[in-house]
N, C-alpha and C positions, 0 to 999 in steps of 0.2 A: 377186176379179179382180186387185185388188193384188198378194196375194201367187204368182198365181199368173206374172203378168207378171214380179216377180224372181226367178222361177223359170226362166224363160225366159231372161232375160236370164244366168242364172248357168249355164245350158246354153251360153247361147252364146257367153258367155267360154269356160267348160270347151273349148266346141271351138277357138275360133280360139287357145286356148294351143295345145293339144296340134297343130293343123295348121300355123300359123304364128306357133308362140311365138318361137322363133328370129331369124325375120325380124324380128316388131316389136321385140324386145330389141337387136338391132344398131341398127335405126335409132332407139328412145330413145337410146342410149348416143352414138350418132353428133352428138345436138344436146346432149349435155353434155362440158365442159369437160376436157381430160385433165392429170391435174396432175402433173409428174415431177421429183423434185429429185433430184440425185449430191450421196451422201454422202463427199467425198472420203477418203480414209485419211491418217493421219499415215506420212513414210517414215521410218524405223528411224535411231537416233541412231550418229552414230560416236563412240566413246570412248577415252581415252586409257588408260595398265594403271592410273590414279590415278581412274578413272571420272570424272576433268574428260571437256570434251562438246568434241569437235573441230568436228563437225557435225552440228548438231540440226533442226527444224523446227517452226517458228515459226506460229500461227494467224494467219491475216491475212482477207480480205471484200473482195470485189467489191464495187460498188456497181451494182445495177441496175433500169433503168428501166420501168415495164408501161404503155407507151403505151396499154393501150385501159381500164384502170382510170382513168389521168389522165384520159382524156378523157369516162368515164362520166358526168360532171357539169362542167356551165362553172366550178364554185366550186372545183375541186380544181386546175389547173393553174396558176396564177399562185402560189398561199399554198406549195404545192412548192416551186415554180422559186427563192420568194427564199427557203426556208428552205434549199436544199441549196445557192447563193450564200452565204447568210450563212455557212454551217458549213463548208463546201468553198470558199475562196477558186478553188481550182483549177478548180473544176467548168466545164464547157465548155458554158455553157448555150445557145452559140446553136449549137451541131451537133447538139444534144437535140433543141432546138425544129426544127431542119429534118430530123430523122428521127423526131419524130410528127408532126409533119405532111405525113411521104409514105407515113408506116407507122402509120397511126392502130389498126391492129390488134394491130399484136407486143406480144408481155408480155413480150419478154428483150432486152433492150439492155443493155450493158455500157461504164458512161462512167468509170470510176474503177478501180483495180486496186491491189490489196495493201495497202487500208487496213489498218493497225492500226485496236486496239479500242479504243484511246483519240482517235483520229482520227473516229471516228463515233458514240462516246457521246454529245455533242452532241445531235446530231441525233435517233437513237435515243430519244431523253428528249424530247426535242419532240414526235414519231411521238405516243410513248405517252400524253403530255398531250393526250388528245382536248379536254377543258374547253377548253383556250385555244385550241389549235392542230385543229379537229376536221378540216379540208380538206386534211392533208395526204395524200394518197393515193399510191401507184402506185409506191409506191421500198419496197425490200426490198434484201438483205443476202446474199449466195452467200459460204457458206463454202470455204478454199480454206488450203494451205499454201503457205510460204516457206522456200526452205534458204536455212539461215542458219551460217555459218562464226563463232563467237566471237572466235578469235582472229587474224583479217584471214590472213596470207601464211604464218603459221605452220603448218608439214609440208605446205606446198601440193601439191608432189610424188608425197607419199605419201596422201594424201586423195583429190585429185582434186575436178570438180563438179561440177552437175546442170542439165542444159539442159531444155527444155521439156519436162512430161509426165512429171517426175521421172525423166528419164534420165541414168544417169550417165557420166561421162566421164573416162577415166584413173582410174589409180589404185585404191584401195578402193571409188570409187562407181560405178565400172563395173566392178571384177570380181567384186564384192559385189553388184549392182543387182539381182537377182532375190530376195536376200535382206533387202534393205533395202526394197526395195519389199510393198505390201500389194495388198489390192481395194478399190476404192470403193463402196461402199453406195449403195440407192434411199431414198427414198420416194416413194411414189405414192398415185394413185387416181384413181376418176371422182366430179366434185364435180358436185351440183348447185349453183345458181346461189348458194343459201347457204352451199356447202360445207359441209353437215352430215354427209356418207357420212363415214364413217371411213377414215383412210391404213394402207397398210400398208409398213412397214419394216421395210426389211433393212439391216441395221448394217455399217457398214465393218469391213475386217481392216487392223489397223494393223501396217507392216514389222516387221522385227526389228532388236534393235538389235547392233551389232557391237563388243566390245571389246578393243582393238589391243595391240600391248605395245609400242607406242611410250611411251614416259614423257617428259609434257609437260613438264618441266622439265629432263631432258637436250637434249633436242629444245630449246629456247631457248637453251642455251648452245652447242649446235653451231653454228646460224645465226648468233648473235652475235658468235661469232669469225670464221665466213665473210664477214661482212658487215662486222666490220672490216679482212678481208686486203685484201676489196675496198676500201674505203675509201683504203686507203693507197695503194693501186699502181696505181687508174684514174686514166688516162693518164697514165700515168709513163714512159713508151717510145714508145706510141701513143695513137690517139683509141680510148678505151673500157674495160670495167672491164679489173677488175685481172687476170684470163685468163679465157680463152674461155668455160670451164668450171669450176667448184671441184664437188667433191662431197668429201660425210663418212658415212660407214656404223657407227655400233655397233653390235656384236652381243654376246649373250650364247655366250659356247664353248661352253657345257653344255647348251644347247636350242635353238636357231638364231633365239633370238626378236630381232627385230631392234629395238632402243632406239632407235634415232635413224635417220635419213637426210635428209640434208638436200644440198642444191644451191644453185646460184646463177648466172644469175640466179631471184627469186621473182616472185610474182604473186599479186595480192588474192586470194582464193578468193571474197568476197562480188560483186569485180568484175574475173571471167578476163580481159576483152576489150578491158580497157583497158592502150592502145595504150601510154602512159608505160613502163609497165613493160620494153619492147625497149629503150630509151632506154640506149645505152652499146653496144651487142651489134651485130655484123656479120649486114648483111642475109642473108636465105635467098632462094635458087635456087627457080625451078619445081619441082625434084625435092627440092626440102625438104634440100638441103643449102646448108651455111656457104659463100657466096662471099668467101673470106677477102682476092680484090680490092676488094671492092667497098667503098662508104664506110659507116662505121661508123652507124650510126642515133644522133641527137643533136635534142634538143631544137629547132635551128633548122632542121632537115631532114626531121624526121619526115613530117609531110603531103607533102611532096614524093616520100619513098622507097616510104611508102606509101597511094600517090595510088589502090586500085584494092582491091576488096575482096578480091581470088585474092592481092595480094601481103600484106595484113594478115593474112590467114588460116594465109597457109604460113608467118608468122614468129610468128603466136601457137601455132600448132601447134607448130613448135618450141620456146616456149618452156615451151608446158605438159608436155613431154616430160621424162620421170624421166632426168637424167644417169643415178644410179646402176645403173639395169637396162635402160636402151638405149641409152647409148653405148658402142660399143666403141673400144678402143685397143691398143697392143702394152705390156704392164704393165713393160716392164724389167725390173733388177735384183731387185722383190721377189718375181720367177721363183724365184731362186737359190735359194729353198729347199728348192722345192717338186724344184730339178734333183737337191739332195745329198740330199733326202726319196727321193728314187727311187732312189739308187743303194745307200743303206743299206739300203732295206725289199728289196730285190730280191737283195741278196749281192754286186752290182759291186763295190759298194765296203764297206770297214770300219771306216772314219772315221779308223785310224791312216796314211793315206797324206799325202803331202808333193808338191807339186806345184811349178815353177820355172817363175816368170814371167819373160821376158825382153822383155816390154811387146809382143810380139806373137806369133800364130802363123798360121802356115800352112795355109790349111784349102780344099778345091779347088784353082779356080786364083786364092784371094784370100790374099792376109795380114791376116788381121784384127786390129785391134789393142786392146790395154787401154787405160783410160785414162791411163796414167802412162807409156807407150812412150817420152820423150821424154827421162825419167832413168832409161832401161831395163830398166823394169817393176818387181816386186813383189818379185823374187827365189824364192829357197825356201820355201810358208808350208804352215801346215797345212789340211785342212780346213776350222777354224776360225775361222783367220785369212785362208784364201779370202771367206769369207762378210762379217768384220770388216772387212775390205780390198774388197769387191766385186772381188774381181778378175776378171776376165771368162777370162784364158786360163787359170785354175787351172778355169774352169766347165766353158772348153772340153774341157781333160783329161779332166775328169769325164764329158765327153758322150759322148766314144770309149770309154771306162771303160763307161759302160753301154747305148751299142747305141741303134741306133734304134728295134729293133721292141719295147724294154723302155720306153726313152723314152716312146714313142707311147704305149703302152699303162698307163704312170701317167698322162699327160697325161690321158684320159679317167676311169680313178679318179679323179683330180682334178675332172673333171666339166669341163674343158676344152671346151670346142666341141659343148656339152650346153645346154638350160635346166637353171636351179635349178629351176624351176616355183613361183616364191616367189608369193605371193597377191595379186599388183598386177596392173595391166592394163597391157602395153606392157614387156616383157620381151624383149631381143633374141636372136633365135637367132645361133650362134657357130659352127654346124657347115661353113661353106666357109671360114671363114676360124680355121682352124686347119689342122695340116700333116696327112698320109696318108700312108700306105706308099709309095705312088705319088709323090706329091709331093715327100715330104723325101729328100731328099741330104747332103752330107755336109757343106756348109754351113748348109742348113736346121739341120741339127742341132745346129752349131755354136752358133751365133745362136741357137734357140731356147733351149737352156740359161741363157740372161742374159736370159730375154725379149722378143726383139727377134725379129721375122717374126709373130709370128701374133697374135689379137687376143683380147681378152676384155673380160667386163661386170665391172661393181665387185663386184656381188652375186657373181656367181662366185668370183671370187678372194679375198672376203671368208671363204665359206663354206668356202673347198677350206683358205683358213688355218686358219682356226677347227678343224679337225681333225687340222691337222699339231701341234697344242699341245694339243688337250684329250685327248690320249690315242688319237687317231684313226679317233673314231666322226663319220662326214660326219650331221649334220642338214639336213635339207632345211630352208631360211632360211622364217620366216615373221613376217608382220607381225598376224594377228589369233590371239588365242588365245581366243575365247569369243561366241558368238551365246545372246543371252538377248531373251524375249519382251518385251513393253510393260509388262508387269506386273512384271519382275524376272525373274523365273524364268531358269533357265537352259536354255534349248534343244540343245546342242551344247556341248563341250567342245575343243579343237583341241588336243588332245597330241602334243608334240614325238616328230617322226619322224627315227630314225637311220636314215638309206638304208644303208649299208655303212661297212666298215671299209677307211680310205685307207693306214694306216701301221698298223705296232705300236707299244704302251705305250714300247718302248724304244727308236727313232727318235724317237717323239715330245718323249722327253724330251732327245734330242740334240740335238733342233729347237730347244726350249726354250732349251739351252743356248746354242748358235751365235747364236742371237737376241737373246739378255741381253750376248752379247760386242760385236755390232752397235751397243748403245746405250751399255754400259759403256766401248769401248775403241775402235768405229770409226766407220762414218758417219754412226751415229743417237743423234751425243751431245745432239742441240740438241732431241732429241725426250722428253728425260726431265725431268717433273717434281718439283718440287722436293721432296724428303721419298719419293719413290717408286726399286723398281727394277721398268725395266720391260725387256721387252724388242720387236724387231721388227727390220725391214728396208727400207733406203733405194731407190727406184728411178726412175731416167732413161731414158726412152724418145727417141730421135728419132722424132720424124714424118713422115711421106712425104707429099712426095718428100722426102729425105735432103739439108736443106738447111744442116745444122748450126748452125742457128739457132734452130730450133723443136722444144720437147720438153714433153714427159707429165714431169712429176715428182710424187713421190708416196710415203707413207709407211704398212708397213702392222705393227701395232704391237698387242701386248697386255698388259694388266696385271690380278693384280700378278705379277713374273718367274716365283715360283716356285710359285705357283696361279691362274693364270690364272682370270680370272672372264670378262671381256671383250676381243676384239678392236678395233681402233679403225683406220678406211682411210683417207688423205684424200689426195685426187688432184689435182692443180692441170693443168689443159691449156692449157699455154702462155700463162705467168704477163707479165704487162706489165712487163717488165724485157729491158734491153738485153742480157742475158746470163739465159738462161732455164734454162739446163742447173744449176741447183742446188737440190737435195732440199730444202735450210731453208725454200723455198717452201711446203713441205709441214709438215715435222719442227716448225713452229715454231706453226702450226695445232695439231696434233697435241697439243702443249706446252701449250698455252694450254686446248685443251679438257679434257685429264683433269688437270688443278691443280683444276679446280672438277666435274667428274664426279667423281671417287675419291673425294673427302670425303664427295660427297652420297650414294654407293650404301654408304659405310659402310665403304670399303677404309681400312685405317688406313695414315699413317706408317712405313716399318721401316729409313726411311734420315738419317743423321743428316744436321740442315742445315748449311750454311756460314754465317756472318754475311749473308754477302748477300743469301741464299734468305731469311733468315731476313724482315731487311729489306723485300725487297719482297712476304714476305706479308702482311706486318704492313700495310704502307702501301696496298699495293693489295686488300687485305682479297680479297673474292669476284670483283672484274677485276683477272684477272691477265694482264702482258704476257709476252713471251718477255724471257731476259736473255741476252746472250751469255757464256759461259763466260768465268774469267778467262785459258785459254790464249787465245781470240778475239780476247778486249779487247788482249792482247799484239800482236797481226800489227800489222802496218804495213800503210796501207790509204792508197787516194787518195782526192780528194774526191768519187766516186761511192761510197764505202765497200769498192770492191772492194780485196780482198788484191793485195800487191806481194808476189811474192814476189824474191829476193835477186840472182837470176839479172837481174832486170828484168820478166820477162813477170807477167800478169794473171791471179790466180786467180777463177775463175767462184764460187767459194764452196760451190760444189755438194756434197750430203752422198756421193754416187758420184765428183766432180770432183774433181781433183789440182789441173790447170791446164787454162786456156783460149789455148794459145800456139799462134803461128801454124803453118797447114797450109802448105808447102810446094806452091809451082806443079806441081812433078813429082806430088807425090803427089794433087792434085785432075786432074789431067788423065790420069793410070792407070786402066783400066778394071780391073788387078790388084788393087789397093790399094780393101779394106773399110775404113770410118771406123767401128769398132764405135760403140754408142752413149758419152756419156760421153768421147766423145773432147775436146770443147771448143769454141769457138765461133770462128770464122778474124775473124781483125781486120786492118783496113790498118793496114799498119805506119807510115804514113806519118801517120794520125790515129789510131789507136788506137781506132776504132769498128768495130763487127760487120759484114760483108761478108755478102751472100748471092749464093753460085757456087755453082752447079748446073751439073756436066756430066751435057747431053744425053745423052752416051756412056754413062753409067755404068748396065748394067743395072739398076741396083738402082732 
């Protein structure tokens, strides 16, 4: 009878499986516990070409609370409470205790955030001491990562951050962010009340990591000489740094890998959002431009200026913005190469022509004039002494020489009003604001020869140089050269891409030349380091509106002369100086940075020293200052340092400037009369301080 009753009963399991096994399986499953943990992924490292770590990630832990474990027994909540007091002074024990006691059920509360492991080892070690400590229940550990930046503000720019959810922002972490990011892993299961089922997991994918060919140690010595130009020259004119803007670009000529870029101002990478960092710098507008009325952001006014979180946001945006590939400006004078690069490679011109400056010409219905119109001009120079000399109406010559529709159309070889498509995030387009067939005239065309009318990025003109000397293979610029796995391995390779050919080998080398006489014999002597020949090109922009007062100056330079390895940019936007119109602004940056680049990439010495060179490398060993030349030290100067020159009138100093002598009432109130750039800065004569007159009138 026994056995025949579990026989019965084994029939009538047999059935109720197969008719409603489903159903009682849901609802066993339904009164046990569902257990689900995210395994987060590590996000991929950025790394410098020296495999130092720009930005890594760091293992950190939640701290969280299972209010309905605390409270499974009266002996488990109090022995908790003071043991995560004792070890967490932080701990916020009475917002705990009033969210379990209105949530006596939840198991996931989060009171603590990105503990390190040495912050809750404590603790930890107490947990596991059940002998002494058995009541401690209902706190557990959620792993999680932290981007962590090593070296605080260092290549801020070009790094970029990572805001919540590991998204990145500017820069490598947002144009990289699908490849630096991974997937999160589970584990799971259904536990009984012992949790004896077995979990099952799935393993996180951890990002990839990316390594750059910035080289962290160029990269420090660019910013360090930016950071002393600013030093010297905030508020030295005005309230605020030492100009608007500074950027510095190296690039390698033979692969477009880009060694350095750096700006100023910078900002923590470990803390973007802090507000100190605007401190110096002119508020931003609604539309995220520079109100360069407005008052300067200062230590005693900060909360005041930015009393509102839309206006902290639009000047930290600004400030997290890469000068070197989204600002645009008019480059000046270091155009000119790229004008006599055009007129060689195309047959206008043959490099034997002689051109006669008489300090101005006639171009529309404007006379635009050079900068030295006022000892009447340049005279007869050649080619190369146009270049030496900046002279602006030997450019112009040049411009009629080779036509607008040939113009135009280097201007795009050049990649002019093009992206580079270099590999950052926040790259500006430059296609309206460059000139067309439609657009340019026969001023336009004037003017643009010398640089002046249309705009460009640094990255641009860095790039389009870099091929007028290496021979004139254009490389599309980039900053990473290698995606490798978590394990080492190598994923990807980024092999330098030559897009086209800008110039031929023998342009290029005339380029080379003209450029080595710029630092040997004209504007770009303050730009040569000691023991080196290098060569490059001086450039003054004014700014619009055309206030002659306010200018782009900027130096763009390669060494060594006669094999170029590297390019080097550095751009100063409207330096804090009563008289802004002078290149040494830039050239003296420049100076300062490759005396200690050239040694360390191995370029040797080919130039003999002077005693004095010799001197201050001795004494200033690895910081080096600029020196002024011994012709320099000769002028006669006032006590602003500015040159006197003989006549009486004020030289600006400027590497493109002759002199800064007074404009003429007739000549500011002629709608005929162009002020090419470079012309000088109008002063009362009555104090000898800088005037700003704007005629309304004046198209321009």
């Amino acid at each position: 009878m026994v056995l025949l009753a579990f026989a019965g009963l084994g029939l009538k399991l047999l059935f109720i499986n197969m008719t409603k096994g489903e159903q009682y399986k849901k609802t066993v499953l339904s009164q046990q516990s569902y257990d689900s943990i995210t395994i987060p992924y590590k996000r991929g490292d950025i790394l410098d070409s020296n495999g130092n770590k720009l930005a890594t990630s760091d293992k950190v832990y939640n701290l969280i609370i299972d209010a309905k474990q605390l409270l499974s027994k009266e002996d488990y909540l109090e022995p908790t409470m003071t043991a995560l007091k004792t070890c967490f002074p932080e701990f916020p024990e009475g917002e705990v205790r009033a969210f379990i006691a209105s949530n006596p059920n939840s198991q996931y509360y989060v009171t603590l955030k990105q503990l390190e492991y040495e912050r809750m080892a404590a603790f930890v070690d107490m947990q596991n001491n059940t002998e002494e400590y058995p009541n401690i229940k209902g706190v557990w550990f959620e792993e999680e990562y932290r981007r962590v930046y090593p070296n605080g503000s260092l290549a801020c720019d070009v790094i970029g951050f990572t805001g919540k959810d590991n998204v990145g922002n500017y820069g490598l972490e947002q144009y990289y962010n699908s490849v630096l990011n991974g997937t999160n892993g589970r584990e799971y299961g259904y536990l009984n009340d012992d949790e004896t089922l077995e979990r099952t997991t799935i393993p996180a994918t951890d990002g990839y990591n990316i390594v750059s060919t910035i080289d962290g140690n160029i990269q420090q010595i660019v910013e360090r000489y930016i950071k002393d130009f600013n030093d010297e020259y905030t508020n030295a004119a005005r309230s605020g740094n030492g100009a608007r803007n500074v950027g510095c670009i190296i690039m390698d000529v033979n692969n477009g890998n880009v060694l350095a870029m750096a700006g100023y101002p910078v900002f923590d990478l470990n803390n973007p959002r802090d507000t100190s960092a605007l401190i110096g710098s002119p508020m931003v507008n609604e539309k995220g431009n520079i109100d360069y009325e407005a008052e300067v952001i200062s230590a005693e006014n900060i909360d005041t200026l930015l009393s509102d979180d839309a206006k902290t946001y639009q000047n930290l945006n600004y400030l997290w913005k890469n000068f070197c590939i989204s600002a645009t400006y008019e480059p000046g004078s270091v155009a000119k190469p790229f004008t006599v690069a055009a007129g060689l490679e195309s047959g206008k011109m043959s490099g034997n022509e002689y051109y006669t400056c008489n300090g101005q010409l006639h171009v529309g219905d404007h006379d635009i004039k050079c900068h030295n119109y006022k000892s009447g001009g340049d005279g007869t120079l050649s080619v190369q002494e146009s270049i030496e000399k900046s002279c602006n109406v030997a450019l112009m010559l040049m411009g009629k020489q080779i036509g607008k529709s040939t113009f135009l159309e280097y201007q795009e070889k050049f990649n002019f009003g093009l992206k580079t498509n270099i590999d950052l995030y926040g790259e500006s387009r430059t296609s309206s604001l460059v000139f067309n067939t439609q657009s340019m005239g026969d001023t336009e065309l004037a003017t643009s020869t010398f640089g002046q009318g249309y705009n460009v990025t640094m990255i641009q003109t860095i790039a389009a140089f870099a091929s007028l000397i290496n021979g004139g293979y254009y490389y599309e610029p980039h900053v990473v050269k290698q995606v490798t796995a978590p394990d080492g391995s190598i994923v990807e390779n980024i092999s330098p891409r030559v897009l086209k050919q800008t110039v031929s080998a023998s342009t290029s080398e005339l380029i080379r030349q003209y450029c080595k006489g710029v630092v040997d014999n004209g504007t770009g002597k303050t730009a040569r380091p000691a023991g080196y020949s290098i060569g490059g090109k001086t450039g003054t922009a004014e700014t619009v509106p055309r206030d002659k007062i306010n200018y782009v100056v900027s130096f763009m330079g390669f060494a060594p002369a006669d094999n170029p390895q590297i390019a080097i940019y550095v751009v100063v936007d409207r330096p804090n100086a009563v008289f802004q119109d002078d290149a040494k602004f830039a050239t003296k940056i420049v100076r300062n940075i490759l005396t200690e680049v050239l040694p360390y990439m191995n370029i040797y010495m080919t130039e003999e020293l002077s005693d004095k060179e010799r001197e201050e490398l001795d004494s200033l060993e690895s910081t080096i200052t600029s020196a002024n030349t011994e012709e320099e030290e000769s002028e006669v100067t006032n006590e602003d340092g500015l040159k006197v020159n003989e006549d009486g009138t004020i030289d600006a100093q400027g590497g493109d400037v002759t002199s800064s002598t007074e404009v003429t009432p007739e000549e500011m109130e002629s709608d005929d009369v162009l002020t090419a750039p470079l012309t000088g800065t109008v002063l009362d004569t009555s104090t000898g301080e800088a005037v700003r007159e704007v005629d309304v009138n004046d198209p321009e």
